[in-house]
N, C-alpha and C positions, 0 to 999 in steps of 0.2 A: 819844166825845170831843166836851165843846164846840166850839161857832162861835167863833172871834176874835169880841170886842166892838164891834169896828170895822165889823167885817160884820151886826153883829145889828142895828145904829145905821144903817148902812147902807137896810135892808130895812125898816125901819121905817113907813112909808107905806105898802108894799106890802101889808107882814103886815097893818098894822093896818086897812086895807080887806078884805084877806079873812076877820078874823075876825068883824068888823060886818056883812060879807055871809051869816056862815054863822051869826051871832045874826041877823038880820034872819028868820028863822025861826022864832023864837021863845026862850027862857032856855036856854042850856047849861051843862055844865059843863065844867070845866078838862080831863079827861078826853074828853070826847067830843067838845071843840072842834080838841083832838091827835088825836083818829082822825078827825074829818072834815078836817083841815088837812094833813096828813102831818107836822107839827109834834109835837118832844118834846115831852111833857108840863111839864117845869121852864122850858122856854122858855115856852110858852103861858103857865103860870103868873105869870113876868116880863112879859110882855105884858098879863095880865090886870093886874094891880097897875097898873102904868104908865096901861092905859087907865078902869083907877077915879079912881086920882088927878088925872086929869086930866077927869074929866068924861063920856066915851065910852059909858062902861057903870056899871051898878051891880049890889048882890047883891039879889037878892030874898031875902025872908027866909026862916028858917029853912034845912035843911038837906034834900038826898037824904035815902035811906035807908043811902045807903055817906057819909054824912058830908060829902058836897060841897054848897059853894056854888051854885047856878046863876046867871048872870049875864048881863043882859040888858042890849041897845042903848038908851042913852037920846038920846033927839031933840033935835040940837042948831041953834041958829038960826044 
């Protein structure tokens, strides 16, 4: 079962610090940012988007070899 939206909205600062903590290590992907976070995957994903479009992170190019993005902290002033 999803989270209420209200709650996701919520957490929002918190999450988005721990997933820049756990890029701060270097490019991950949406997968393995959800096994190091105890975060579903579709949520991480929403989180991922959210923190592209706003600047936080971006893709590096191309692909894995399973077809994922990896995405990495960009340095903000």
């Amino acid at each position: 079962m999803s989270r209420d939206i209200r709650e996701v909205i919520r957490d929002e600062p918190l999450v988005r610090g721990r997933l820049l903590e756990l890029l701060a290590g270097g490019p991950l992907t949406v997968p393995e940012l959800a096994a190091s976070s105890g975060l579903p995957e579709g949520e991480v994903m929403v989180w991922m988007m959210g923190m592209r479009k706003y600047g936080y992170v971006a893709e590096e190019k191309g692909t894995t070899g399973d077809g994922y993005y990896r995405y990495a902290a960009v340095r903000r002033s």
